[in-house]
C-alpha positions in Angstrom: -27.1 -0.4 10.9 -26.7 2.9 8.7 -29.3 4.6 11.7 -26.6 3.1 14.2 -23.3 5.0 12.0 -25.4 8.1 11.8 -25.0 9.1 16.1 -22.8 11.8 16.8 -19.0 10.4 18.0 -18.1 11.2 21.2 -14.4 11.1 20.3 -11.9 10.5 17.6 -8.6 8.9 16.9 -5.5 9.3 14.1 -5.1 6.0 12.0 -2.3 5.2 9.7 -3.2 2.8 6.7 -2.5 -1.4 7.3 -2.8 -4.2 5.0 -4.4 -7.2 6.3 -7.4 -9.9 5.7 -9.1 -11.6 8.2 -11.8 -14.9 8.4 -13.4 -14.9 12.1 -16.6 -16.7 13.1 -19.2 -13.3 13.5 -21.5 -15.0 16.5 -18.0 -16.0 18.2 -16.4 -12.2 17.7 -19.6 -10.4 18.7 -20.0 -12.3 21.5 -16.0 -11.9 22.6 -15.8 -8.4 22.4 -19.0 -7.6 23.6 -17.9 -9.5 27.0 -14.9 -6.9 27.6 -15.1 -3.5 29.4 -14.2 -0.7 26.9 -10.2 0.6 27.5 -9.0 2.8 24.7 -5.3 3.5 25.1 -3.8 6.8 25.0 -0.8 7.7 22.3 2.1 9.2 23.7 4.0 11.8 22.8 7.4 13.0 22.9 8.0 16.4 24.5 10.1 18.9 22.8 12.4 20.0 26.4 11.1 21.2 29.4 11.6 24.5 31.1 9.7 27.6 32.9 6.0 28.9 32.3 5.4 29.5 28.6 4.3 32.7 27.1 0.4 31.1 26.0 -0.2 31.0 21.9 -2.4 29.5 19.5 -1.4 30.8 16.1 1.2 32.1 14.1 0.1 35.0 14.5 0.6 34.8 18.0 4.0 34.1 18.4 4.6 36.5 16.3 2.8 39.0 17.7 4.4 37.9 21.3 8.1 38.3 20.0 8.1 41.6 18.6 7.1 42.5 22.1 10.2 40.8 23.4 11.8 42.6 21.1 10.9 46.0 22.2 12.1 45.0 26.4 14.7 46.7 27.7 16.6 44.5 28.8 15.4 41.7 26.4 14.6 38.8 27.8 16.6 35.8 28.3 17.4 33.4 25.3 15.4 31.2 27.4 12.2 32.8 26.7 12.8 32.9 23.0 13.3 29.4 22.8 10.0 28.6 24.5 8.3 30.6 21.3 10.5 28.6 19.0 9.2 25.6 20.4 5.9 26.1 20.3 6.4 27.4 16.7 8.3 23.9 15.7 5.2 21.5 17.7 2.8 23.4 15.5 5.5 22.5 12.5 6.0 25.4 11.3 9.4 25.1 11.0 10.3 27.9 8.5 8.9 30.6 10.8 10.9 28.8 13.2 14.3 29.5 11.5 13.2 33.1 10.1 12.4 34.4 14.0 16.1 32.4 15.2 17.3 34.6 12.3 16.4 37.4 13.7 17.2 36.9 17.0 21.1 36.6 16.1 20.5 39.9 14.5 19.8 41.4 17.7 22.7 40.0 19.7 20.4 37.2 21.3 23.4 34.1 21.5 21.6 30.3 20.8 21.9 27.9 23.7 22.0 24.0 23.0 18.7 23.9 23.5 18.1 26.5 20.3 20.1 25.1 18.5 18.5 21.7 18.7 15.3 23.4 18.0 16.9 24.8 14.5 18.2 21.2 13.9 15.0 20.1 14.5 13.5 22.3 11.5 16.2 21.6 9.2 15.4 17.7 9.6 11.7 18.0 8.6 12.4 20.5 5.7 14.5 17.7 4.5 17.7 20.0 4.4 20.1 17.7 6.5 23.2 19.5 5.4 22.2 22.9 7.4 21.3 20.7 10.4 24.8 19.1 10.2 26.4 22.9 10.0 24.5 23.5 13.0 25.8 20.4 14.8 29.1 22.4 13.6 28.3 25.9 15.5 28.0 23.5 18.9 31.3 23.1 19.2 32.0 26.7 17.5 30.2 28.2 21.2 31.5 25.6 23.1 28.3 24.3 23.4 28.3 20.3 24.5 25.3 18.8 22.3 23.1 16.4 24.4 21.6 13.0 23.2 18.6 14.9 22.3 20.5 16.8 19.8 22.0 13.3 18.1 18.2 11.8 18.6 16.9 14.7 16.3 19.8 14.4 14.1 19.6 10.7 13.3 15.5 10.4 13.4 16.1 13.6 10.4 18.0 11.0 8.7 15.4 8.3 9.0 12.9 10.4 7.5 14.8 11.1 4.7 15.7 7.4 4.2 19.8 8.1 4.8 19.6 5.3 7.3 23.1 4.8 6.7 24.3 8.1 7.5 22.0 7.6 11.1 24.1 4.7 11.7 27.3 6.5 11.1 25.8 9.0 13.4 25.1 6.3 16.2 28.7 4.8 15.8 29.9 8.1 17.0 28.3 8.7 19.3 29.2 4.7 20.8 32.9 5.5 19.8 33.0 8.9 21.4 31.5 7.8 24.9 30.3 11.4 25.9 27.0 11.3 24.7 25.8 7.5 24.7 22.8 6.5 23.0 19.7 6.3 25.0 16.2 4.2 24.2 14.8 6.5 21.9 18.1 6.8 20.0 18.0 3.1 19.3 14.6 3.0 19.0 14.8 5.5 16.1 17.6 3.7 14.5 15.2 0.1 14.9 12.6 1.9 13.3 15.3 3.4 10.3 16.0 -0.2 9.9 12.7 -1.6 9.5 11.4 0.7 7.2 14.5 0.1 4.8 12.8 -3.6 5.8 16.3 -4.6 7.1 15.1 -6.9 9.7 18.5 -8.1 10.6 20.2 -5.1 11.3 17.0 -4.2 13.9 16.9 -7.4 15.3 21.1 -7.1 16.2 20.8 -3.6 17.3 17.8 -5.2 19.8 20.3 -7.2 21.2 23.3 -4.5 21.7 20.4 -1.9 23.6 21.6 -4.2 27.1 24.8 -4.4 26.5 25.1 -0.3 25.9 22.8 0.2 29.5 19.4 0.3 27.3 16.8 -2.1 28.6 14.8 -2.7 25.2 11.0 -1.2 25.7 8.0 -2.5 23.8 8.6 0.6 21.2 11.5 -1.7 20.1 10.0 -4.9 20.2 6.6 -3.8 18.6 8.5 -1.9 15.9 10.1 -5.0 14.4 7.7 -7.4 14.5 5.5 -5.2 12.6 8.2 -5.2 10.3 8.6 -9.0 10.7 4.7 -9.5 10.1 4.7 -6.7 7.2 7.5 -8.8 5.3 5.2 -12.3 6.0 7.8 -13.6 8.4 5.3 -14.3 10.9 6.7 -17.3 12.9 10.0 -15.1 13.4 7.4 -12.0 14.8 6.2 -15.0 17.0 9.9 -16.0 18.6 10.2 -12.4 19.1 7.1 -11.7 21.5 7.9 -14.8 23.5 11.2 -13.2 23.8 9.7 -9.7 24.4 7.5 -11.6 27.1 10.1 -13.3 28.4 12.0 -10.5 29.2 9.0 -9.2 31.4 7.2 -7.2 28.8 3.6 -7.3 28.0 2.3 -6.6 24.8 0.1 -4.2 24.1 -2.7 -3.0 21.6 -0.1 -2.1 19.5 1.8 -5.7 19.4 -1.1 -7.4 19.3 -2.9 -5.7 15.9 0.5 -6.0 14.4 0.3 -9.7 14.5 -3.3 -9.9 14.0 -2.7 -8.5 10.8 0.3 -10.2 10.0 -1.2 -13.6 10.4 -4.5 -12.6 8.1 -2.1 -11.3 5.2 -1.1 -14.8 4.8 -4.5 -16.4 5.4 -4.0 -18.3 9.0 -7.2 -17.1 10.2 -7.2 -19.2 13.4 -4.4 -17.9 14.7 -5.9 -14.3 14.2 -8.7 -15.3 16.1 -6.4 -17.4 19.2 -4.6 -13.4 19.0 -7.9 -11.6 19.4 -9.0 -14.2 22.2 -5.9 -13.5 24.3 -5.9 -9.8 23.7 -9.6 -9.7 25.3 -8.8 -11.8 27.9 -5.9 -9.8 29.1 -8.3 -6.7 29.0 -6.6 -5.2 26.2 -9.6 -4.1 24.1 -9.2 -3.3 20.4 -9.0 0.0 18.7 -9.2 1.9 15.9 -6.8 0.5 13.9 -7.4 -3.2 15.4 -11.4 -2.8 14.7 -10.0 -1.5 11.5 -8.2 -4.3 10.5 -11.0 -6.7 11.2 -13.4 -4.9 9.0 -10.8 -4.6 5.8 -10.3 -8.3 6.5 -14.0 -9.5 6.5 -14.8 -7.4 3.7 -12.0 -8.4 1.5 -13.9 -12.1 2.9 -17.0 -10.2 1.4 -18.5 -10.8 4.8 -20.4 -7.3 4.9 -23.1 -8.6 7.5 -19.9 -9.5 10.3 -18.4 -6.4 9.5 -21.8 -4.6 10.2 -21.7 -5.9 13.4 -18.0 -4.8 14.2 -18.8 -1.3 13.3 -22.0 -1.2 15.8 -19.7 -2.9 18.0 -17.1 0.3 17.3 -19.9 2.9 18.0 -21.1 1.7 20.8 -17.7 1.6 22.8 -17.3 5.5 21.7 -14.9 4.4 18.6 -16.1 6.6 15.8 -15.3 4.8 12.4 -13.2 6.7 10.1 -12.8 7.4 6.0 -10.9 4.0 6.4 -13.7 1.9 8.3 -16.5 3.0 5.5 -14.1 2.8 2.6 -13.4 -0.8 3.3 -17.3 -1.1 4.2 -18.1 0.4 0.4 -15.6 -1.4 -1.0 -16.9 -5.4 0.5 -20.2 -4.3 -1.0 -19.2 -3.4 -4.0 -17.6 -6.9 -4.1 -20.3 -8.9 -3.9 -21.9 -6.2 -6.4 -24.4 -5.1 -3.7 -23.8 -1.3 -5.4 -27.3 0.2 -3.9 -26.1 -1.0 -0.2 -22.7 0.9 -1.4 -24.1 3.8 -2.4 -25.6 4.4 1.0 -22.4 4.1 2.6 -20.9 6.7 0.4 -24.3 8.7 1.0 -23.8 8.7 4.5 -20.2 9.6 4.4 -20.9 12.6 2.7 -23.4 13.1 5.3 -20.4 13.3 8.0 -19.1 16.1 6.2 -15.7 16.5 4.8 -15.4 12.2 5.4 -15.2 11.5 1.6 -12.0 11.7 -0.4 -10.6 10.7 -3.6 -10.3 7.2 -3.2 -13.9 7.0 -2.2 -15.2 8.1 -4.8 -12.5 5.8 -6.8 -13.7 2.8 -5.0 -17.4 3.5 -5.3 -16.6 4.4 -9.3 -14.7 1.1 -9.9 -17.5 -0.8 -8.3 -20.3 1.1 -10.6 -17.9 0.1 -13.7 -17.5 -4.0 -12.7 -21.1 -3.9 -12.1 -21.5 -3.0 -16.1 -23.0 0.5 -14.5 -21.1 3.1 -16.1 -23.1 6.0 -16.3 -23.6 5.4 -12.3 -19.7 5.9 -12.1 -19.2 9.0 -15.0 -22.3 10.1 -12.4 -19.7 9.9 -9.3 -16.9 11.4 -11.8 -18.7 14.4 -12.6 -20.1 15.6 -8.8 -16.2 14.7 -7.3 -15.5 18.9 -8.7 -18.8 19.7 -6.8 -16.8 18.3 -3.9 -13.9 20.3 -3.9 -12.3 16.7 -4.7 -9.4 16.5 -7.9 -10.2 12.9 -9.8 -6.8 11.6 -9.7 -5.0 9.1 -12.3 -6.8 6.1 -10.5 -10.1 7.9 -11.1 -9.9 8.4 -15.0 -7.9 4.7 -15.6 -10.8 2.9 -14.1 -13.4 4.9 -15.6 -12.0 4.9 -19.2 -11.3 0.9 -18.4 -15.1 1.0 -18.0 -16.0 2.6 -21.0 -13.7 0.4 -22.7 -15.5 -2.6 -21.7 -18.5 -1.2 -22.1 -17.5 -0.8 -25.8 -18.0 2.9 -26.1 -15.0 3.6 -27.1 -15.2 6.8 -28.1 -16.4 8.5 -24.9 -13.3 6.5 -23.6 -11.0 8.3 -25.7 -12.4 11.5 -25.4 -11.9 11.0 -21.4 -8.1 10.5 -22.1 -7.9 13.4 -24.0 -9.7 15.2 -20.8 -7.4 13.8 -18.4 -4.2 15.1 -20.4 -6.1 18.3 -20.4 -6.6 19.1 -16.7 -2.8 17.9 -16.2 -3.6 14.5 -14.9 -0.6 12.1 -17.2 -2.2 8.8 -18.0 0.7 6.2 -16.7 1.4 2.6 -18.4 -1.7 1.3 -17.0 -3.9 4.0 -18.3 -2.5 3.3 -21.8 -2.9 -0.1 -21.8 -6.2 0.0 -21.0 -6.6 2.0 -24.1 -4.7 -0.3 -26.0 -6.4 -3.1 -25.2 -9.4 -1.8 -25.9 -8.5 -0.3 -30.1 -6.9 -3.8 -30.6 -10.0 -5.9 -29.4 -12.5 -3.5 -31.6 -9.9 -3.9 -34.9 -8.2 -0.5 -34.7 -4.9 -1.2 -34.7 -3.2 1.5 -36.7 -4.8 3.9 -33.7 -3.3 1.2 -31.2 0.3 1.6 -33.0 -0.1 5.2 -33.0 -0.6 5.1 -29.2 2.4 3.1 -28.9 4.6 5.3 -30.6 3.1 8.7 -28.2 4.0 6.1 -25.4 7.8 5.9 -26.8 8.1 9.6 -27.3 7.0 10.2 -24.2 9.4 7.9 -22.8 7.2 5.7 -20.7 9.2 2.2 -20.2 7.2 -0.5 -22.1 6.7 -3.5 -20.1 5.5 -6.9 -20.4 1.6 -6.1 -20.7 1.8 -3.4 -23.2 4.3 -5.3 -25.3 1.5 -8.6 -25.1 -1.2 -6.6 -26.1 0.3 -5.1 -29.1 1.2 -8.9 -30.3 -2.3 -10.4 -29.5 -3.9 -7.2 -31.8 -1.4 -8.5 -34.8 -2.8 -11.8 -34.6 -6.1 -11.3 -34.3 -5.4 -8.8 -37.4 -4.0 -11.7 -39.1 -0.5 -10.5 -38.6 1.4 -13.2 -37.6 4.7 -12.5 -39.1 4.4 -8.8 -37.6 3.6 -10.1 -34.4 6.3 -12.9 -34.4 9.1 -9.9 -35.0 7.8 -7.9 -32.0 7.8 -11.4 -29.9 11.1 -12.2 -31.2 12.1 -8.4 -30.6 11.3 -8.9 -26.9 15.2 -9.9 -25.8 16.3 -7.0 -27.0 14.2 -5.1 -25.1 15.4 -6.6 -22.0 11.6 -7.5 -21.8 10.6 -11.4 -20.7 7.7 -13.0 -22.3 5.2 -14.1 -19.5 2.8 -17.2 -19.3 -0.2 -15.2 -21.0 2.5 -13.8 -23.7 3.6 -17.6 -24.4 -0.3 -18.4 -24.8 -1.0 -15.0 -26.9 1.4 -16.5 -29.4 0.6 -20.3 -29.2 -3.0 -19.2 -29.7 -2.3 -17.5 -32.6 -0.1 -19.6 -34.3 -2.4 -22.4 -33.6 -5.3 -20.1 -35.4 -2.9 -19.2 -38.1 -2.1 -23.4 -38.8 1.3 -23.1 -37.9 1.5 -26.0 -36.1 5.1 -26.8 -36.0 6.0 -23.2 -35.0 3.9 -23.1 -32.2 5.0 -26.6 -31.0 8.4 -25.1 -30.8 7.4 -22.7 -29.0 5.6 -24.4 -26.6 8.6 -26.9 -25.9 11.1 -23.4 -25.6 9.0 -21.6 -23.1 9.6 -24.6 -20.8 13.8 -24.3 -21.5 13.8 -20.7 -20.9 11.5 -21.3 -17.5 8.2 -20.2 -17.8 5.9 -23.2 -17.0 3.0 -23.8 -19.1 -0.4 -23.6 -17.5 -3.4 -25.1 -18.4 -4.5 -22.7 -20.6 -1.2 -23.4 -22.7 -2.0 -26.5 -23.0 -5.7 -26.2 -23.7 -4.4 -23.9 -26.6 -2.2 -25.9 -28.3 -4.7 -29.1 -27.8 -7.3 -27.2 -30.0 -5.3 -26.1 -32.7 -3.7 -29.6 -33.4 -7.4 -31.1 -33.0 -9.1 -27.6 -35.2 -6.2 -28.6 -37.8 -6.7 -32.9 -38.2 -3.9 -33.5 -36.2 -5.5 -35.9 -33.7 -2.9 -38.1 -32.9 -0.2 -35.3 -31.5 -3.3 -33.4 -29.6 -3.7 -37.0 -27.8 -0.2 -36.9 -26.7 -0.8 -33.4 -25.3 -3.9 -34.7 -23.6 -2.3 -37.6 -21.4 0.7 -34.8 -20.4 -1.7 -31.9 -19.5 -3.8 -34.6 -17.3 -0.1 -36.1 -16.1 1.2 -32.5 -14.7 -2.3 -31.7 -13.0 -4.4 -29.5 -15.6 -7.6 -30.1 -16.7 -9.6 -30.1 -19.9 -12.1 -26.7 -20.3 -15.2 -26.8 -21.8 -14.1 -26.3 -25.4 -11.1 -28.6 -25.6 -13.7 -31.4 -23.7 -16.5 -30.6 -26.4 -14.0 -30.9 -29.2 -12.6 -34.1 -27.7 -16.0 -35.7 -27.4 -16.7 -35.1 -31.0 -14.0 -36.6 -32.4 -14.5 -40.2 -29.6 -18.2 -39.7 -30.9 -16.5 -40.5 -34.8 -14.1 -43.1 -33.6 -11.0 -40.8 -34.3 -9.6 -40.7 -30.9 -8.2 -43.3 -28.5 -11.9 -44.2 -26.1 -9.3 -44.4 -23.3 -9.0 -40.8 -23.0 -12.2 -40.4 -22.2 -11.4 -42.0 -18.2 -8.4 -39.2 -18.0 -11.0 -36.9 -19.0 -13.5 -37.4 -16.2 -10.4 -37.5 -14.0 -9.4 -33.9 -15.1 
């Protein structure tokens, strides 16, 4: 298989990131895809205007060079020209060169057309400065200059990208209101896509219906834009009323539809719909790609089904699909699941191989598979050659290594590693920290645990939850229990609410510490103030009235755990067991036992 990856690509493709799991029958799949012709589908791309021959560039440089010779004709050119170098300048985004040359241009008496001016707006929009591209919307009408629905497009698609999707709604009423400029299909398909991303599915869904009413026949840019949303937000049956609608309306969906929903239905586990999707898409000679082969392999590995995936990549490679940095990292990652880290490292091995293939979160995945695998000078290995790399180990990079040391129990190379990671100006977050925690409070060190806490409040970091449970469970295992009680009590306060495994720290402890009565109470409150007790609450508090004589309450306890679904572990059985092997128990617990 690795001999297959290792052929030279004939091609390659973008890819933006996708969640998704998916469970498919390998023979079945193989088989399927294998029994299609191969049809990649092109992207399309939106043209920035039209107009005569262009003056040919390639760099900066270029352009540059090319409009100081403008410059220097007598008579200069036409405005026209100009504007062909700005927009070859703005496709090759460099938008700030863009504005400096339309600078200069003004200097030299050169007067901005609409279509210049559009370019400008254009730059303004992706330097996130949408105050200068309203101004310029403000000089239009200063020449006399009409702007055209391109202009509003720009405008309002600026907007998006800077999450104002409000103000590209205002935008879009005006331009309905007015009536000189109406809204076109990509102006409401920008708006759609404004919409989802704020994940207000509504709002896109109405605005689908007003696009034939305003003159705009919806295209499958709309359409495929909010069900992705729909299946993104797990409202998968409404994704499924809209493409019968979509198809109803005499649309077909494409590649892009169909991967949407493929992934949409393995997010929440309905695997045979995923492979009913796959079936029709084949059939109707729509044949995956990237991101659709993608998909599959993230969902079969997160399955830990590295031996289908392996046969989806080959499948990949021999239709001309190269896999990508995403393909292998979800590859490295399913064997590093099923702790298969040699298999792993070859992956990684032959990534590096492809060149400049590996990234940070390669090496992350590869390092926290090294660490779970109790391998952890395999992953400080990894750690130490990402420099070599030109790679920057990132906050990800040093949490899960130090987590590794920490459970490792060497505790102080941990530390010394947060101390390293402060020093090369990486800021360990709440995570890193309570890994840290964790890890003094286990081995006894709490006064260096409390001190950690206290660089965590000058710092400012927001305790939550996690941090707040650790520091309690380190008191009680100190034998703290009043001092741990105060912070648990303390926790209101804090606008902080006590989880299930905070409940359980306490009742644990309490239990240990014989206060019986207190951590009844307890117990009985964390139900009132609704957070449901699981089984290990109950398993808790079962021991510590059996560990301290009181037989009779724990049986009580018993026949409610069994009654609400939770079952015995080993410990609570054993103890249980002793005491019916003395006689001290009901027998008739032992039938509710078997049955838990």
């Amino acid at each position: 298989m690795l001999k297959m990856m290792m052929r030279p690509m004939p091609c390659s493709y973008s890819y933006c990131t996708t969640r998704g799991m998916l469970f498919l029958n390998s023979t079945s799949l193989v088989a399927l895809l294998h029994s299609q012709s191969s049809n990649p589908s092109k992207c399309r791309e939106t043209q920035l205007g039209n107009g005569p021959s262009k003056p040919r560039v390639s760099s900066v440089e270029d352009v540059l060079k090319v409009f100081d010779e403008m410059l220097h004709r007598r008579p200069l050119p036409s405005v026209v020209r100009f504007n062909q170098l700005l927009g070859q300048l703005a496709k090759q985004k460099h938008y700030s060169a863009v504005l400096s040359l339309n600078r200069q241009m003004g200097l030299i008496g050169i007067s901005s057309d609409a279509y210049t001016l559009t370019v400008v707006i254009n730059c303004y929009c992706h330097l996130n400065q949408m105050g200068f591209s309203l101004s310029i919307l403000g000089q239009f009408f200063k020449l006399g200059l009409q702007p055209s629905v391109f202009t509003f497009n720009t405008l309002i698609n600026g907007f998006v990208l800077e999450n104002q999707v409000a103000e590209a709604a205002r935008l879009f009423s005006k331009m309905v209101e007015q009536g000189n400029c109406p809204p076109d299909v990509v102006t409401f398909n920008t708006l759609i896509k404004g919409f989802c991303l704020m994940g207000n599915n509504r709002e896109a869904i109405q605005l689908l219906g007003k696009m034939e009413e305003r003159g705009c026949k919806p295209n499958i840019v709309a359409y495929s834009t909010i069900i992705d949303s729909l299946c993104k937000d797990t409202l998968v049956d409404e994704a499924w009323n809209l493409l019968s609608e979509m198809i109803a309306a005499g649309i077909a969906p494409d590649v892009v539809t169909y991967t949407c929903l493929i992934q949409g239905v393995c997010n929440i586990g309905r695997w045979k719909e995923a492979t009913r999707l796959l079936n029709e898409m084949v059939s109707q000679n729509i044949f995956p790609n990237l991101l659709t082969f993608n998909v599959l392999v993230d969902a079969l590995c997160k399955q830990r089904m590295v031996a289908e995936t392996n046969s989806v990549i080959e499948m990949m490679i021999q239709r001309g699909i190269e896999p990508n940095m995403i393909t292998y990292n979800s590859l490295m990652d399913g064997y590093c699941l099923r702790g298969e880290m040699d298999e792993a490292k070859q992956v990684f091995d032959l990534m590096i191989s492809k060149g400049s293939m590996v990234e940070v979160q390669s090496c992350n995945i590869l390092i926290n598979g090294y660490c779970k695998g109790k391998m952890i000078d395999k992953a400080y290995n990894i750690f130490r050659e990402m420099p070599l790399r030109g790679l920057v180990p990132d906050i990800i990079t040093y949490t899960t290594l130090i987590d590794g040391f920490c459970k490792a129990r060497r505790l102080q190379e941990a530390e010394k590693l947060f101390s390293e990671m402060q020093g090369c100006g990486q800021h360990p977050n709440i995570r890193t920290y309570a890994v840290l925690l964790d890890a003094l409070c286990s081995n006894q060190q709490l006064s260096k645990a409390i001190e950690l806490l206290r660089e965590m409040k000058d710092k400012k970091l927001e305790l939550n939850i996690v941090v707040y449970t650790i520091i309690i469970e380190g008191l009680l295992k100190a034998g703290k229990v009043e001092s741990a009680t105060e912070v648990f009590s303390s926790l209101s306060s804090k606008v902080v609410q006590p989880n299930v495994w905070t409940y359980n720290v306490m009742i644990t402890g309490l239990c240990n510490g014989g206060l019986l009565v207190e951590a009844e109470k307890l117990f009985r409150e964390m139900e009132q103030k609704g957070c449901s007790a699981d089984g290990w609450t109950y398993n808790s508090i079962i021991r510590g009235f059996i560990n301290n004589n009181e037989a009779s309450r724990a049986m009580g306890l018993i026949q409610e755990m069994v009654e609400r679904g939770f079952s015995a572990d080993a410990s609570t059985t054993e103890l249980i067991v002793n005491l019916l092997s003395k006689d001290r128990v009901d027998p008739s617990l032992l039938p509710l036992l078997k049955n838990s």
